[in-house]
C-alpha positions in Angstrom: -77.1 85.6 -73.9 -76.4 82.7 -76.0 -75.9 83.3 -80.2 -78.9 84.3 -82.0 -80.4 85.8 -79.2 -83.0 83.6 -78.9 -83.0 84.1 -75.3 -84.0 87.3 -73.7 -81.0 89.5 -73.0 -79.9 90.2 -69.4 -81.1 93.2 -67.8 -78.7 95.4 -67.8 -77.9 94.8 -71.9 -81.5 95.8 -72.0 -81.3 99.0 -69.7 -78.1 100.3 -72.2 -79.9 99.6 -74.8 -82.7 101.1 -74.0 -80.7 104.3 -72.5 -78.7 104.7 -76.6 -82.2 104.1 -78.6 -83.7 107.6 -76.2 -80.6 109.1 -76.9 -81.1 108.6 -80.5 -84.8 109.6 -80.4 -83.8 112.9 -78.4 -81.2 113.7 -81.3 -83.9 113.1 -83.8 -86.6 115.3 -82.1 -83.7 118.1 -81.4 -82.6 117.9 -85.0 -86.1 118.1 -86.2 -86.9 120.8 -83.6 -84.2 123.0 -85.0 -85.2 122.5 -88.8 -88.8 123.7 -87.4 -87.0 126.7 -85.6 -85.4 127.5 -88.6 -88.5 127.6 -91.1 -89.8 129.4 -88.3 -86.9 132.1 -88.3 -87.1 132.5 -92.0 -91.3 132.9 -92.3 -90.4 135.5 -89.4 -87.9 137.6 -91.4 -90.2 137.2 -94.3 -93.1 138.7 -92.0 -90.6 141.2 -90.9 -89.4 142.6 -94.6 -93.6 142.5 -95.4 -94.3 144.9 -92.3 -91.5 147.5 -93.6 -93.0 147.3 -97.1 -96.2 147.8 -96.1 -95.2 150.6 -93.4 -93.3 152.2 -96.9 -96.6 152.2 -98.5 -98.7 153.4 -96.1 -96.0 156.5 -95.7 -96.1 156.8 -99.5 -100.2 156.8 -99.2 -100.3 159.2 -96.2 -98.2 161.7 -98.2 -100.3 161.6 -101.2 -103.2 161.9 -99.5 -101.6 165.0 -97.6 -100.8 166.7 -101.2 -104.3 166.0 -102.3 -105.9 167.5 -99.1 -103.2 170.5 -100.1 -104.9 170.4 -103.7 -108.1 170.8 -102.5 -107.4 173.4 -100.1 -106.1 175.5 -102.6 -109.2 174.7 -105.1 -111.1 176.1 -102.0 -109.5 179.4 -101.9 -109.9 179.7 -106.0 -113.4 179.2 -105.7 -113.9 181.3 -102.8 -112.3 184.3 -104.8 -114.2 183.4 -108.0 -117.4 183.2 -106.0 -116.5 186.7 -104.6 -115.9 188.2 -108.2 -119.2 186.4 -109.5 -121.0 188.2 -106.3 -119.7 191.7 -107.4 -120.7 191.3 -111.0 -123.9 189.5 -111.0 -125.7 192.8 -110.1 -125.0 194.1 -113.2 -126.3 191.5 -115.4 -130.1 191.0 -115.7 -130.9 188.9 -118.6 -128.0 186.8 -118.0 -129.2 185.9 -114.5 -132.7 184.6 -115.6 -130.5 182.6 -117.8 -128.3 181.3 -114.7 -131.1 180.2 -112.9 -132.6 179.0 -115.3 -129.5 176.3 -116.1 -129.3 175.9 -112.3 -132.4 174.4 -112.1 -131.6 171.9 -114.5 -128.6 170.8 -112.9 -130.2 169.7 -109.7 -131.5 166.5 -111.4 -129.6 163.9 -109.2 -131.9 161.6 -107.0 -131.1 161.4 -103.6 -130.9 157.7 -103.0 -128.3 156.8 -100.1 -125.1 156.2 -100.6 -124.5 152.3 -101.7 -121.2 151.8 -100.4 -123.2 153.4 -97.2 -121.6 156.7 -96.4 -122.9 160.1 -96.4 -125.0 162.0 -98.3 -123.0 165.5 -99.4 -123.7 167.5 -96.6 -120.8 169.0 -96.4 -118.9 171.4 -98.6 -120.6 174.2 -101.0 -117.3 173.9 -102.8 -118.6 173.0 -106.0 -122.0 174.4 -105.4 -121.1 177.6 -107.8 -120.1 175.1 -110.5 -123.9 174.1 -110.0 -124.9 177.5 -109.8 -123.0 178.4 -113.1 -124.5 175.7 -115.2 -121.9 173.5 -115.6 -123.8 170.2 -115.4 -123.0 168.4 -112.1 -121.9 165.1 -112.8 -118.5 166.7 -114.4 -117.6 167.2 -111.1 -116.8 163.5 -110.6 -115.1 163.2 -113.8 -112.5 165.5 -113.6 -109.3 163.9 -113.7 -107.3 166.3 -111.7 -109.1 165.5 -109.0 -110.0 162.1 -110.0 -109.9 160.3 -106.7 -110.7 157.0 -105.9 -114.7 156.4 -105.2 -113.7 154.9 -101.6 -111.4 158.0 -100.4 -114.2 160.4 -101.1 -116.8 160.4 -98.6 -118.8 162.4 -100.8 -121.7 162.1 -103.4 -123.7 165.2 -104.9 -125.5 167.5 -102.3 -129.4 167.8 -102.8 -131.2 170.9 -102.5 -129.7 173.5 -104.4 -128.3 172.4 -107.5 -124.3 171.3 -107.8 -122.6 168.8 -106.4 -120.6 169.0 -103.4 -117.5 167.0 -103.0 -117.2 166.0 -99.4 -114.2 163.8 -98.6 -113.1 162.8 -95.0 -110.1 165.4 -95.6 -112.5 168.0 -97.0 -113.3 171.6 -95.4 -116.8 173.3 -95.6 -117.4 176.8 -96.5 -118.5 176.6 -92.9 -114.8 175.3 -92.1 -112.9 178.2 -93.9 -114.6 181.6 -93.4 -113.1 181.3 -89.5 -114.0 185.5 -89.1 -117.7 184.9 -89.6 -117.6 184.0 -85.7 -121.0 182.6 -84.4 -123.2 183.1 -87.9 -127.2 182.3 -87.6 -128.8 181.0 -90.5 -132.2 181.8 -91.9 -134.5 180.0 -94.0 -135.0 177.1 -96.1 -132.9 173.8 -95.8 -130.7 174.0 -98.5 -131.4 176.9 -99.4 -129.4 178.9 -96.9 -126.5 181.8 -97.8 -123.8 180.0 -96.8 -120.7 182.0 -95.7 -118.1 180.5 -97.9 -119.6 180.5 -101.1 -121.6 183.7 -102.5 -123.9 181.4 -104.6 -126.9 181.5 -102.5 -127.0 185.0 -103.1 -126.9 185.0 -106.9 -130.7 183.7 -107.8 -133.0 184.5 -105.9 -136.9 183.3 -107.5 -139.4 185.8 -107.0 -141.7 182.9 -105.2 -139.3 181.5 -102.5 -137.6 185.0 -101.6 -141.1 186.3 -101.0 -142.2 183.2 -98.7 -139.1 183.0 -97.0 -138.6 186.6 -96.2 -142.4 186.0 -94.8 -140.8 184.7 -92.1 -137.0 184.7 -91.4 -134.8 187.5 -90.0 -131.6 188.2 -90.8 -128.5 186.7 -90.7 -126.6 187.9 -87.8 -123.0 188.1 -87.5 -122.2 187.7 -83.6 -118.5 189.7 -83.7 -117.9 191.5 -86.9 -120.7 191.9 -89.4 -119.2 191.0 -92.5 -122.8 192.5 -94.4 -120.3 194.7 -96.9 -119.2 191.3 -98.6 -122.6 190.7 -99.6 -123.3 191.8 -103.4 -125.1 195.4 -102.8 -128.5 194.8 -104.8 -129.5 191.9 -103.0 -131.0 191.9 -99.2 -128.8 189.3 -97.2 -131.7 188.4 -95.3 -133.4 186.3 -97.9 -131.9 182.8 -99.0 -130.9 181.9 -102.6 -133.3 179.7 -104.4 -130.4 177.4 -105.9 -126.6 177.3 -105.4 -126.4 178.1 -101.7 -125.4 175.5 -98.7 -126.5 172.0 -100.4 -129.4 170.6 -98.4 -128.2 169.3 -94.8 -131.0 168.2 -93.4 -133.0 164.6 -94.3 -135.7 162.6 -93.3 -135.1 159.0 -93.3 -138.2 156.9 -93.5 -138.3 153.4 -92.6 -137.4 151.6 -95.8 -134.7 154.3 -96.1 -135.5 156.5 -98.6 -134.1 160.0 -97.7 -136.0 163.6 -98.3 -134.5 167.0 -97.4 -137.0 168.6 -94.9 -138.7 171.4 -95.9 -138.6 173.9 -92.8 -141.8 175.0 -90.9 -142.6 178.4 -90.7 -141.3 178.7 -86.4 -137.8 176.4 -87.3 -135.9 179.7 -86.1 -138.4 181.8 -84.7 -140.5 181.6 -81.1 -140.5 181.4 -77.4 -137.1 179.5 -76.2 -134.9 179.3 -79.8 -131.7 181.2 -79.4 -131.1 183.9 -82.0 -127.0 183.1 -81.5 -124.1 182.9 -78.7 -121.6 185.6 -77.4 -118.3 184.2 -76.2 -118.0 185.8 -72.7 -115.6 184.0 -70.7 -112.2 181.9 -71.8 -111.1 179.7 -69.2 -107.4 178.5 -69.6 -107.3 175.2 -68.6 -103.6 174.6 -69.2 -104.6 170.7 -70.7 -106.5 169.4 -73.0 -110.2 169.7 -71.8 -112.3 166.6 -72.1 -115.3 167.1 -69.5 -117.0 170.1 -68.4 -120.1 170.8 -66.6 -121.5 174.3 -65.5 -123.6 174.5 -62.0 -127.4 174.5 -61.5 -126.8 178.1 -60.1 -125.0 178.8 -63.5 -122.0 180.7 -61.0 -119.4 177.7 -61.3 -118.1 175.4 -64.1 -115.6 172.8 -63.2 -113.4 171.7 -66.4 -111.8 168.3 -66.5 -107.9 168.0 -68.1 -105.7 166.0 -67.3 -105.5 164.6 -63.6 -107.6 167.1 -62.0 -111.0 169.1 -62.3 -110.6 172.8 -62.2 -113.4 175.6 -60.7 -113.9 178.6 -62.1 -116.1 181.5 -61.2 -118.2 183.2 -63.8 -120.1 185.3 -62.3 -118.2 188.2 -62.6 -116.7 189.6 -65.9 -113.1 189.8 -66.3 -109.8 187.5 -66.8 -110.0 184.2 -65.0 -108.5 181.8 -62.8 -109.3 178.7 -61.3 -110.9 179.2 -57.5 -109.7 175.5 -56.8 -107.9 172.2 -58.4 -109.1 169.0 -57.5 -106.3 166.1 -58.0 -107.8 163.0 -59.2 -106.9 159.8 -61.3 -103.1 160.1 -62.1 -101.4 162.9 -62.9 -101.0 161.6 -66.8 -104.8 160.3 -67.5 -107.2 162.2 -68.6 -111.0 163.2 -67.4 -113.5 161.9 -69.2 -116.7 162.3 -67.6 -117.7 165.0 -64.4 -121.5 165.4 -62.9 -122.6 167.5 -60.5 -125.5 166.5 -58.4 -128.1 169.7 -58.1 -127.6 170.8 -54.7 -124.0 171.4 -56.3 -122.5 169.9 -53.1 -121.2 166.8 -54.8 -119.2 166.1 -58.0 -118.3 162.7 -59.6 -115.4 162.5 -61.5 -114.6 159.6 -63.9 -111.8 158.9 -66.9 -108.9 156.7 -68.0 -108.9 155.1 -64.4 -110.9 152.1 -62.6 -111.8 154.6 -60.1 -114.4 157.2 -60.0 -114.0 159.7 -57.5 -116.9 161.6 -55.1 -115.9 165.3 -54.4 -117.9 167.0 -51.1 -117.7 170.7 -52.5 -119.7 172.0 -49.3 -116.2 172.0 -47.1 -114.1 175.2 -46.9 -111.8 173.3 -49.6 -112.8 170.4 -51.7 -112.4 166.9 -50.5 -112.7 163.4 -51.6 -115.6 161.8 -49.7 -115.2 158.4 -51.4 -113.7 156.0 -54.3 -115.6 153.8 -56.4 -113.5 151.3 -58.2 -114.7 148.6 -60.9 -112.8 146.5 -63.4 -112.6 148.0 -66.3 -109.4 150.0 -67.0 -111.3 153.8 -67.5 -114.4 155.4 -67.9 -115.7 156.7 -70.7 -118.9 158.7 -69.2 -121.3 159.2 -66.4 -124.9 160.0 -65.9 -126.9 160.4 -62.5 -130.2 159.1 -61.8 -133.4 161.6 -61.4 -133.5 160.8 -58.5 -129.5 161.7 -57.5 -129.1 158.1 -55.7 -127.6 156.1 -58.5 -124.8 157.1 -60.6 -123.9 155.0 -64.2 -120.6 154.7 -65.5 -119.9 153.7 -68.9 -116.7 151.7 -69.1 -114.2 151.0 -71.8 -114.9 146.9 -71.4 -118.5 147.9 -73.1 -120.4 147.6 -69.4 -123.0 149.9 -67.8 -121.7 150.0 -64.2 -124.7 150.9 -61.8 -123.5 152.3 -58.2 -125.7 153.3 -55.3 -124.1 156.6 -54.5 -125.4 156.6 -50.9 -123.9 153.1 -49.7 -121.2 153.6 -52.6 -121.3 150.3 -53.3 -121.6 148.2 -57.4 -125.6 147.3 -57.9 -125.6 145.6 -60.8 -123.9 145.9 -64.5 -125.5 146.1 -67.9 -123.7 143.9 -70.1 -124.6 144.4 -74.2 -121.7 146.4 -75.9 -118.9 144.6 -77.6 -116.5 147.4 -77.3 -116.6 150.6 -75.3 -119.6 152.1 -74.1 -119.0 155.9 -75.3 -122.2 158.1 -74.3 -125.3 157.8 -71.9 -128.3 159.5 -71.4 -131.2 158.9 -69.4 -135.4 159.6 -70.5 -137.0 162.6 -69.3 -139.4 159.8 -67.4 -136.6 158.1 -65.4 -137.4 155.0 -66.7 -135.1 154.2 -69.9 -131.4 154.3 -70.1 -129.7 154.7 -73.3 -126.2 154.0 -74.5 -124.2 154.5 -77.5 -120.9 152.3 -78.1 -117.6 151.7 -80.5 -119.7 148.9 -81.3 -121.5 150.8 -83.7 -125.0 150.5 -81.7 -127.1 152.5 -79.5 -129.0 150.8 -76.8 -131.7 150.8 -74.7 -132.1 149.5 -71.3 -134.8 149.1 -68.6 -133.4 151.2 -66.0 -134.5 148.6 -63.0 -134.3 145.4 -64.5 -131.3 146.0 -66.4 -132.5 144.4 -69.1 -132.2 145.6 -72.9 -135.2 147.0 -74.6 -133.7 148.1 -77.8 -131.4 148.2 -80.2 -130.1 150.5 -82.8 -127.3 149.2 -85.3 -124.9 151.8 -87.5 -121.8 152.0 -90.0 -120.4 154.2 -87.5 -118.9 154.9 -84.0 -121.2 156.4 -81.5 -119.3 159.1 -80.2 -122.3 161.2 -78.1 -125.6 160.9 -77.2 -128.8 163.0 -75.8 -132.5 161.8 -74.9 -134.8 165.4 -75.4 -136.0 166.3 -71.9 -139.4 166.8 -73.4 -139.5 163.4 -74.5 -139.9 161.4 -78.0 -136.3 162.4 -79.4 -132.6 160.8 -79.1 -130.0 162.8 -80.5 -127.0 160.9 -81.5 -123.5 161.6 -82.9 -121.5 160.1 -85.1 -117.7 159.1 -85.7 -119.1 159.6 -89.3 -119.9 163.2 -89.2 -123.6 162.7 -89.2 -125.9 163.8 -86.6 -128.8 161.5 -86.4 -132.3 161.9 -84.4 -134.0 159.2 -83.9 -137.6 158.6 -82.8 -137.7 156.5 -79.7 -140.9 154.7 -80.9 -141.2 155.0 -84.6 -138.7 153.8 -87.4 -138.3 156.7 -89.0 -135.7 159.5 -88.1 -133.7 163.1 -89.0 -130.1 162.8 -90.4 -128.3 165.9 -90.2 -125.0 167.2 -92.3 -123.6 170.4 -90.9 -120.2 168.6 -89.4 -117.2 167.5 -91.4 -115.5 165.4 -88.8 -116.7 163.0 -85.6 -119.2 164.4 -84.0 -118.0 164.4 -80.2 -120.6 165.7 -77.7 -124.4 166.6 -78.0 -126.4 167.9 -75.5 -130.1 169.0 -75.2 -131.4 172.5 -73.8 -133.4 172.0 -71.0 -136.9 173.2 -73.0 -135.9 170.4 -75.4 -136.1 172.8 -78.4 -132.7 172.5 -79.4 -129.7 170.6 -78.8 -125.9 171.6 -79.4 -123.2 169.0 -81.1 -119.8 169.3 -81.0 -116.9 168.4 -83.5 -113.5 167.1 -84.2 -114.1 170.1 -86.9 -114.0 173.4 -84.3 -117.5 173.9 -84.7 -120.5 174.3 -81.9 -123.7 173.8 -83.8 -126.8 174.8 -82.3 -129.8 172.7 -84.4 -133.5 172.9 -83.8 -135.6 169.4 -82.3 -136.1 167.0 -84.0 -135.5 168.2 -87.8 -132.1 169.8 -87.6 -132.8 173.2 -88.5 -129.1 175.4 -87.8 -130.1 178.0 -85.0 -126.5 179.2 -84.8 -123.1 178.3 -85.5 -119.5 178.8 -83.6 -116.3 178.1 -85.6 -113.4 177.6 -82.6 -110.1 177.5 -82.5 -109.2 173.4 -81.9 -111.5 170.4 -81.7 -114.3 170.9 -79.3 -114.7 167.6 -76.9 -116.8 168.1 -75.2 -120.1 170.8 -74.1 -122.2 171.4 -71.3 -125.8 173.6 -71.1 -126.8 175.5 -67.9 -130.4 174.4 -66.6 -131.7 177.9 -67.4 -130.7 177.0 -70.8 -128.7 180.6 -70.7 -125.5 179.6 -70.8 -123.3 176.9 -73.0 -119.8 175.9 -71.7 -117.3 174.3 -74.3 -113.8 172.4 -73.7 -111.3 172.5 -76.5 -108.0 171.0 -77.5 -107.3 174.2 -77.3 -106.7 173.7 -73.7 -109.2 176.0 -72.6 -113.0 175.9 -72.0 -115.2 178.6 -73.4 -118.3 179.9 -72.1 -121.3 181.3 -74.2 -124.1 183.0 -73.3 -127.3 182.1 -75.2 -128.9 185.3 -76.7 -132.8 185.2 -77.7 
């Protein structure tokens, strides 16, 4: 082009040009990419040198938290000795004892307002309940620096009822928890007011008044295996409940606007037609896995027990050691069962778990066959229930749906869609009509069983690990990741709340009669409580967590599966 450029430049100037300027541009951006990948490497290795810190501290809390679970445990075993010392020597003091019980009753002042940062109530530990009992005024407890834990870390407040404060903490024991040889022990009385094993304070007052009334009406204390009666201090009967000390209150009624009572017992809480006086452990079935589903036959001969990759099928009708009559292979061989039903004929079980597919068994051939596969698309199940009228089968998945199949076509009705995390537990009302699911969400639901449609909902601060509807109607039984047992009127606001376990609460099932319902803990206890107001029928201290629980139609037997890796089965004695 001429000088000056005034005229435009010929095309192939321009093209070069062009061509150096996008280099240039590229070499920018790259350069400018890099820097970016370099903050970017740096705020990594920053993130990086956070995550160990904070992995060091939560090492450094987990151990502390280990020595102070230690601490406590040995606190336990001082008390328990003291408590055993006090029980041999407060025979021989008379004046002295009015005294006691006299102090006791002052120390019981605490008002039982719920929790404000929304945790439990103390119904769990007796452990300081002698303190109570002894006169040392409760709120001491919380001040004493040894064990001067933060607020948050204890799950605990002061137990109602009998005077003294129990300590509950989610690493805490129960005098339930320690006392493993008192086997299956009933309970007799008075909430709150009930001899607990663990801590011999029950037995040191005893008011005129209340032991009257109560031995009006209660029986004994039986010990299922060994009777531990020689333990007991010798003046005083074991059969009538201490006044103060004692097992803290467990039992609460929660009215609408939340205020909580302890529930003063009726007179036929433990006594009648159809309430179990206690269990015998008659059969131990050795699984070999963990065992996370049972179920026990309408003819009460079989009970199938799911581990991991198969269902196994024991006989019980005939004493003696046992092993498994068959093995059904389902799922794979590493995922667990979650979930089994039998239909009544006991022709047909459904098997569910950590799997898309449930799986139909036809028990009626020689050997036990799959008759069909129902897969969905969520990853596993978490449990099952089966229509009234045996032609529809729910499953509750992990993705938080109701999956509804028609068991004769085997093919996916409809879903219920609702939970925001895992549906957990399912039961369906006595009338056929309602469904009603508990979820990780925190909520418990209620759905129209043919329009799918939800009719309620219940919101907690807690998990929903298990669920039962009460066959007889009016009651839903529900149990918590937070310990708590709650039972909850299905038309009216207000409902039971019931402290007996110290860990996750993680199966619940009704008897048949819907008198009483069983729960099941993280804890290695089997409590037996009566509808709806909680009262402990009977209790059975196991070996491992217990996952999982079944009851026979008759209502004679109970079947549980431990971590143990066995299932054990109980029969019901009245």
């Amino acid at each position: 082009g001429s000088p000056g450029g005034t005229h435009p430049p010929l095309p192939g100037q321009s093209f070069k040009f062009t061509v150096l300027e996008t280099l240039d541009r590229i070499k920018e951006e790259f350069q400018f990419l890099q820097a970016q990948y370099h903050s970017l490497k740096l705020e990594c290795e920053k993130l990086a040198s956070e995550k160990t810190e904070m992995q060091r501290h939560y090492i450094m809390y987990y151990e502390m938290s280990y020595g102070l679970n230690i601490e406590m445990h040995k606190q336990a075993e001082i008390v328990k000795r003291l408590s055993a010392i006090c029980a041999q020597i407060i025979p021989f003091l008379s004046q002295e004892q009015q005294q006691l019980q006299h102090l006791s009753h002052h120390t019981a002042g605490i008002p039982l307002t719920p929790h404000p940062s929304g945790l439990a109530l103390g119904g769990g530990s007796g452990l300081l309940a002698l303190t109570g009992a002894l006169g040392v005024s409760a709120h001491l407890t919380g001040k004493d620096e040894r064990n001067h834990l933060d607020a948050e870390h204890l799950r605990g407040v002061f137990g109602g009822g009998g005077g003294g404060g129990a300590l509950r903490s989610p690493l805490s024991m129960t005098p339930a928890s320690y006392p493993a040889h008192f086997g299956v022990v009933s309970h007799a009385g008075l909430n709150g007011e009930l001899a607990s094993p663990g801590s011999f304070g029950g037995s040191l007052t005893l008011s005129p008044q209340i032991s009257t009334a109560a031995s009006a009406y209660t029986r004994s204390p039986m010990v299922a295996y060994e009777s531990r009666s020689h333990l007991r201090p010798s003046g005083l009967s074991s059969s009538l409940p201490g006044s103060s000390g004692g097992k803290p209150a467990y039992s609460f009624h929660v009215s609408a606007d939340g205020q909580m009572q302890p529930v003063p017992f009726p007179p036929d809480a433990l006594l009648g037609p159809g309430i179990p006086r206690h269990a015998r452990q008659i059969h131990t079935l050795s699984h070999g896995e963990v065992v996370c589903a049972v179920t026990i036959s309408t003819s009460t001969r079989h009970v199938y027990t799911g581990g991991k990759g198969c269902v196994k099928v024991w006989d019980i009708s005939q004493p003696g050691s046992k092993s498994p009559m068959a093995q059904l292979d389902c799922l794979n061989r590493d995922n667990y069962i979650r979930s089994c039903k039998l239909l009544p004929d006991g022709r047909t079980l459904i098997v569910g778990g950590e799997a898309s597919t449930l799986s139909i068994w036809d028990l009626a051939t020689p050997t036990p066959r799959i008759k069909a596969e129902l897969t969905s698309s969520a990853p596993a199940c978490y449990a099952l229930a089966i229509s009234p009228d045996n032609k529809v089968c729910f499953s509750c998945c992990s993705d938080g749906n109701i999956v509804v199949w028609d068991l004769h076509n085997q093919t996916l009705v409809r879903q219920f869609q609702g939970h925001t995390d895992g549906a957990s537990c399912i039961d369906i009302s006595n009338d056929g009509t309602k469904l009603w699911t508990g979820g990780l969400d925190n909520t418990v639901r209620c759905w129209d069983l043919r329009e799918g449609r939800q009719l309620q909902q219940h919101d907690f601060t807690s998990q929903i690990f298990s669920l039962g509807y009460c066959p007889t109607g009016e009651w839903l039984a529900v149990g918590m990741e937070s310990s708590n047992v709650e039972v909850l009127h299905v038309s009216k606001p207000d409902k039971y709340q019931l402290h007996l376990h110290e860990s996750c609460v993680l199966s619940l099932k009704f008897a048949y009669c819907g008198k009483w319902f069983v729960s099941t803990g993280k804890d290695n206890l089997l409590n037996a409580w009566r509808t709806p107001y909680g009262a402990s029928i009977f209790q059975s201290k196991e070996s491992s967590s217990v996952l999982s629980c079944d009851v026979s139609p008759d209502d004679k037997y109970i079947v549980t599966g431990s971590g143990d890796k066995k299932a054990t089965v109980y029969e019901v004695v009245y």
